[in-house]
VEXRO-221659 format. One line per field, with one value per residue: residue number from 1; x, y, z of N, C-alpha, C in turn; residue in one letter. Coordinates in steps of 0.02 Angstrom, whole numbers. Example, Ala and Ser with C-alpha at 12.3 -4.5 7.8 and 13.67 -1.06 7.14 Angstrom:
! residues 2
seq	[1	2] $
neast	[660	642] $
nnorth	[-284	-112] $
nup	[390	354] $
caeast	[615	684] $
canorth	[-225	-53] $
caup	[390	357] $
ceast	[660	645] $
cnorth	[-165	2] $
cup	[390	394] $
type	[A	S] $
! end
This chain:
! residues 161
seq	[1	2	3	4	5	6	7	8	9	10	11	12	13	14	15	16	17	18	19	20	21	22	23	24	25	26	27	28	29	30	31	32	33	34	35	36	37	38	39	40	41	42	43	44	45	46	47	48	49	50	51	52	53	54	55	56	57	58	59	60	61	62	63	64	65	66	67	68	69	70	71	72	73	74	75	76	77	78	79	80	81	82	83	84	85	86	87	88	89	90	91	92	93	94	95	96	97	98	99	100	101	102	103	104	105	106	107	108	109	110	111	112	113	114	115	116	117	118	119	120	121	122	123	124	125	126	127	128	129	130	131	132	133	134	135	136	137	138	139	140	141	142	143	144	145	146	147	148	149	150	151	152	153	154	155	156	157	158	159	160	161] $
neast	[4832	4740	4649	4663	4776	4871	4868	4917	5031	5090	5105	5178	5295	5325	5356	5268	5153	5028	4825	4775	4592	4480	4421	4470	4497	4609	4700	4815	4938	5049	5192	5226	5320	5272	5139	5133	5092	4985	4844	4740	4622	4604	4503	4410	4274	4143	4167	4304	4435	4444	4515	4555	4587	4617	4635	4649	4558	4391	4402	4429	4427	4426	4371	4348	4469	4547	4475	4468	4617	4617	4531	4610	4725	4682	4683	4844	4833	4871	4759	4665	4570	4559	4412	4278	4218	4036	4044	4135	4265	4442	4482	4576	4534	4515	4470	4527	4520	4464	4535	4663	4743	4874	5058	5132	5028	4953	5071	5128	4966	4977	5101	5073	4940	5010	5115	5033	4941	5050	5143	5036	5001	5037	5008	4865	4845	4883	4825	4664	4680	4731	4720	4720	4833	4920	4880	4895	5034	5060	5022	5082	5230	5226	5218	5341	5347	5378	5418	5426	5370	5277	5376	5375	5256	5314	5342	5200	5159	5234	5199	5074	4942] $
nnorth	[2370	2448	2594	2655	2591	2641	2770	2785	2733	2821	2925	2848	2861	2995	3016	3085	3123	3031	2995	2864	2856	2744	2650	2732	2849	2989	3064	3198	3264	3409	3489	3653	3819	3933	3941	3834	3696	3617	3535	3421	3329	3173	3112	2992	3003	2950	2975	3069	3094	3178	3343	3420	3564	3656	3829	3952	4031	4123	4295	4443	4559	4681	4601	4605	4641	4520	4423	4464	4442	4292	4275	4317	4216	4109	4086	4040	3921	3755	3639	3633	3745	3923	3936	3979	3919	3909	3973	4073	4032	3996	3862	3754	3683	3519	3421	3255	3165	2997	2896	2958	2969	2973	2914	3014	3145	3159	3202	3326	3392	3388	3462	3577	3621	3614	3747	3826	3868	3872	3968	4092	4124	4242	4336	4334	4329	4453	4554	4503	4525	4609	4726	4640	4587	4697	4739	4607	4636	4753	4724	4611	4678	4766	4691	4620	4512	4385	4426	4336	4239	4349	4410	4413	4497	4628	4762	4755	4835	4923	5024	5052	5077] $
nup	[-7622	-7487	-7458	-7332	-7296	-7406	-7374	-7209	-7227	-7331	-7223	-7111	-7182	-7203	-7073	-6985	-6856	-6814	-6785	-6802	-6845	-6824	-6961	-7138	-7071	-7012	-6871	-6903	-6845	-6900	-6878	-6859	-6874	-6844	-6800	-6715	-6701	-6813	-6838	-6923	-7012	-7131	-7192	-7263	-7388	-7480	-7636	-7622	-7530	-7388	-7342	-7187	-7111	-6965	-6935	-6867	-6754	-6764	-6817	-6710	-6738	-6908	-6987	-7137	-7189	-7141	-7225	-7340	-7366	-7369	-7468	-7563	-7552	-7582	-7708	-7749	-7676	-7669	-7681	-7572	-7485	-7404	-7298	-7184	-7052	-6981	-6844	-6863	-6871	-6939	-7084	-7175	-7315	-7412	-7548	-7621	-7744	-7755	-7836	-7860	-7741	-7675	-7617	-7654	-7701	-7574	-7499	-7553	-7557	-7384	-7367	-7431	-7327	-7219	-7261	-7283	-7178	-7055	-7129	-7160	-7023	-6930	-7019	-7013	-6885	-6861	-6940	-6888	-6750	-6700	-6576	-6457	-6473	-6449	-6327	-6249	-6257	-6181	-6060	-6028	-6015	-5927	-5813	-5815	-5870	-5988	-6174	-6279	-6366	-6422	-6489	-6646	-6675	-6650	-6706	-6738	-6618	-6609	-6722	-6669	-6773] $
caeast	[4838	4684	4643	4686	4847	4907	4874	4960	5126	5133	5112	5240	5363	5333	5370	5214	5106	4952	4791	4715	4523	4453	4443	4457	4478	4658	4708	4873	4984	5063	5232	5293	5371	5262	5078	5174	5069	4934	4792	4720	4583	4602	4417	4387	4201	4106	4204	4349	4486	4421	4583	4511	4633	4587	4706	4639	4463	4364	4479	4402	4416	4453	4357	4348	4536	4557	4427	4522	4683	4600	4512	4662	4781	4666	4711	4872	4824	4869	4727	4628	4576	4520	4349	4256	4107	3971	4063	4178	4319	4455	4511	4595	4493	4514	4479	4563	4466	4502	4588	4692	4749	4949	5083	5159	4968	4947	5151	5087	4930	5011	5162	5004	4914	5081	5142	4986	4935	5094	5151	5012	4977	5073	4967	4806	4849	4908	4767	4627	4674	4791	4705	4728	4912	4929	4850	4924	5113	5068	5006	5151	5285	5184	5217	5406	5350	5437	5381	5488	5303	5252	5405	5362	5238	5349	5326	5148	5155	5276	5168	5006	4894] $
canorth	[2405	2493	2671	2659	2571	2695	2835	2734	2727	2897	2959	2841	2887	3076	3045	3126	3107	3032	2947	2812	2844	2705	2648	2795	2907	3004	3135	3209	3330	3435	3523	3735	3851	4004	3909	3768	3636	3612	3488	3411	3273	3154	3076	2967	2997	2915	3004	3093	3105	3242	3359	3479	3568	3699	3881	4008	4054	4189	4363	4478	4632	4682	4549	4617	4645	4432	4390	4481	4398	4233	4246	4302	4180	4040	4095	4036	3861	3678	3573	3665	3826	3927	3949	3992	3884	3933	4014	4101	4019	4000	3821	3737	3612	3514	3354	3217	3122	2937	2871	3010	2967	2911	2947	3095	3163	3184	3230	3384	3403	3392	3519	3659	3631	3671	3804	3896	3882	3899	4035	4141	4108	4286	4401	4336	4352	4553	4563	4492	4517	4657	4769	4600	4583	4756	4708	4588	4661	4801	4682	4593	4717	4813	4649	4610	4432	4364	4431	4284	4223	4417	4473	4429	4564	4716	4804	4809	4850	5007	5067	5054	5103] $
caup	[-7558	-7466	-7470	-7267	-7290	-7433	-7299	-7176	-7280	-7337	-7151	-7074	-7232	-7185	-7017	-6942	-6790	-6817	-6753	-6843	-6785	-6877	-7063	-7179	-7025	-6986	-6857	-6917	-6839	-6916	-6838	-6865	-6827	-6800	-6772	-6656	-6751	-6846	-6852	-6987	-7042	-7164	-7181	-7331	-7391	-7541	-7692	-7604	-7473	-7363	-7281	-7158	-7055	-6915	-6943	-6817	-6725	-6799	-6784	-6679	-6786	-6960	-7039	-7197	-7215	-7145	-7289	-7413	-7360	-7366	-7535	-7634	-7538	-7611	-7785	-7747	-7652	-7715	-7649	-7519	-7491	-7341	-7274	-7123	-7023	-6954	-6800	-6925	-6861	-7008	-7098	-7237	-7336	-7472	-7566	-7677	-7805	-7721	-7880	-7863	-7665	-7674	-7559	-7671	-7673	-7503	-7479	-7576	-7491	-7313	-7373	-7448	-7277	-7171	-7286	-7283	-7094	-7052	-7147	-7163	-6961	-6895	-7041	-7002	-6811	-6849	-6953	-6864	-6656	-6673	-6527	-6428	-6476	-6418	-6243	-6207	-6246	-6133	-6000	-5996	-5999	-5876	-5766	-5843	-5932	-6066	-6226	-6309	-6412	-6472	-6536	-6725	-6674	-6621	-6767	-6767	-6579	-6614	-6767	-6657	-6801] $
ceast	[4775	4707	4702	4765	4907	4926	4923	5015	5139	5121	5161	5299	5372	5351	5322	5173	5053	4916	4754	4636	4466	4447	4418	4465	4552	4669	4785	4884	5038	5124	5245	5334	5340	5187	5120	5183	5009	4888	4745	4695	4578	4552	4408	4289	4192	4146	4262	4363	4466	4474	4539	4571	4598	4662	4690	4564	4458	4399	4413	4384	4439	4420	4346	4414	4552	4513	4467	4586	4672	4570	4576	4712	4754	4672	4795	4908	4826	4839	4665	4633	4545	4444	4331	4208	4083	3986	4126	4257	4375	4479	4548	4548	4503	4473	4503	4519	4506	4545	4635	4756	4813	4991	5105	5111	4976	5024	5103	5033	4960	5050	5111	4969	4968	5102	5106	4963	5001	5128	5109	4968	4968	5030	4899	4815	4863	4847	4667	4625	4735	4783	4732	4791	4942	4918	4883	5027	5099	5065	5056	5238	5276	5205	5285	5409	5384	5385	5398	5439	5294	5318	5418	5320	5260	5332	5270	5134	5175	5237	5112	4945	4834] $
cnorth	[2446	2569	2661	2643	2613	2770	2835	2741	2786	2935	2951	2840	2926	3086	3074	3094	3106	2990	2906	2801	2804	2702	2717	2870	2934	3048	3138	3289	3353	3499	3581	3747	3947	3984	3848	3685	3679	3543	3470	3307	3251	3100	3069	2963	2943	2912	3010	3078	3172	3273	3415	3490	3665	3764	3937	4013	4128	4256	4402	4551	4638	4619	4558	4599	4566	4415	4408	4432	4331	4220	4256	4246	4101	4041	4064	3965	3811	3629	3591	3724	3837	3929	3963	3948	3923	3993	4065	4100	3998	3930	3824	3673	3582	3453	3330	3167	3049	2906	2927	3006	2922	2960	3012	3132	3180	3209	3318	3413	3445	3442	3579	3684	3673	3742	3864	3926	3897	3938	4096	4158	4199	4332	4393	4361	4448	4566	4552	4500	4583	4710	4707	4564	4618	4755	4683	4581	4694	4768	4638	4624	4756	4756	4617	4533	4451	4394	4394	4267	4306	4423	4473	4494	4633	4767	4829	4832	4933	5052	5090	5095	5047] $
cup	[-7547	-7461	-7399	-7260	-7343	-7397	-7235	-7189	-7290	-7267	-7129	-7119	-7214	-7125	-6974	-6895	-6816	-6783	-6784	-6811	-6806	-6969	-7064	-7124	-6995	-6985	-6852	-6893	-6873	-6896	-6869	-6829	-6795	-6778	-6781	-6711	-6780	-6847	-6896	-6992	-7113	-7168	-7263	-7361	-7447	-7606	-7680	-7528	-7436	-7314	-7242	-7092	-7022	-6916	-6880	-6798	-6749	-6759	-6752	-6704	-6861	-6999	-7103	-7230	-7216	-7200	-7346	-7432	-7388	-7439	-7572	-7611	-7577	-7679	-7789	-7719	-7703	-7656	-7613	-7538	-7420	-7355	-7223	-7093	-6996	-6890	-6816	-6895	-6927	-7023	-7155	-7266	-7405	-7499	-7631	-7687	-7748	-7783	-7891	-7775	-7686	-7619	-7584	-7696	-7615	-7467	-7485	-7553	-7421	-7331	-7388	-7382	-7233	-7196	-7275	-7204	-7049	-7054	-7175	-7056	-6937	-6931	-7023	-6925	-6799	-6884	-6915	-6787	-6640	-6603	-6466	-6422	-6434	-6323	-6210	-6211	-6210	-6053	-5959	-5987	-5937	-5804	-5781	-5837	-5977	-6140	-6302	-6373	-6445	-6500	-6608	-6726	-6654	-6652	-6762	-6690	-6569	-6679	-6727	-6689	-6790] $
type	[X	X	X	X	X	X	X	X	X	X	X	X	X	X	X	X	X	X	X	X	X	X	X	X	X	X	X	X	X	X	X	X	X	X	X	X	X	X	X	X	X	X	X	X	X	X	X	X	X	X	X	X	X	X	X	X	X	X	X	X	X	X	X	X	X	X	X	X	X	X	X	X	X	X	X	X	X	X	X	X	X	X	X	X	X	X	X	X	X	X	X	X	X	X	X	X	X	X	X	X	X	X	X	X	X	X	X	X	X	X	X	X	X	X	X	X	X	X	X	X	X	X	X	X	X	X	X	X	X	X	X	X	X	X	X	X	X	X	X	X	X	X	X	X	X	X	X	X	X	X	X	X	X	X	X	X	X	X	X	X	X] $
! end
């Protein structure tokens, strides 16, 4: 069985949305529950399986405290870890040796990617945009929108440190 067609199989086993964007090349979504989805490349290079999934755009403040978060949370990662590019927007990245590439591999994988973008989505967002949280709760209460999306943030709305 090809790399492509092992990829292939453990996708449509898992159930997941993806795009086959030529050999060695697949864009997989990724469904939550507090970042909606997630998006994530599975790009076969030379050596390795390359996962590269996209978690948030560079925070607007507090970047020290989001860096902190982000290095120790990778002490704690199976597969990937975060990083930043160039526009210090934040990912997940990893890679798998290619003799290493099976479907309960990349199960694992795929479950580390979700877990982490997923559930670390809401602290990086209080951590990194919290003046901009703040904003725009006032903005829309001020105009009696739904605040149905903020109200994981209430808390840090009512502390406003």
């Amino acid at each position: 069985m090809s790399l492509d067609e092992v990829i292939r199989s453990a996708l449509d086993s898992s159930g997941l949305e993806y795009q086959h964007k030529g050999e060695g090349s697949f864009f997989v979504t990724l469904p939550g529950h507090k970042k909606l989805q997630t998006n994530c490349w599975l790009v076969v290079a030379e050596h390795a399986l390359v996962v590269e999934a996209f978690v948030c755009r560079k925070p607007d403040e507090a970047h020290e405290d989001v860096y902190r978060f982000l290095l120790r949370r990778n002490a704690r990662l199976y597969g990937v870890h975060y990083m930043i590019d160039s526009n210090g927007d934040i990912f997940l990245v990893g890679r798998i040796g290619l003799h290493a590439v099976t479907a309960d591999e990349l199960d694992k994988i795929l479950g580390q990617v979700l877990e982490a973008a997923d559930g670390d989505f809401n602290s990086l967002l209080e951590l990194g945009f919290a003046t901009a949280i703040r904003r725009e709760w006032d903005w829309r209460t001020s105009r009696g929108e739904s605040l149905a999306n903020l109200r994981p943030f209430q808390a840090l709305v009512e502390r406003g440190d």
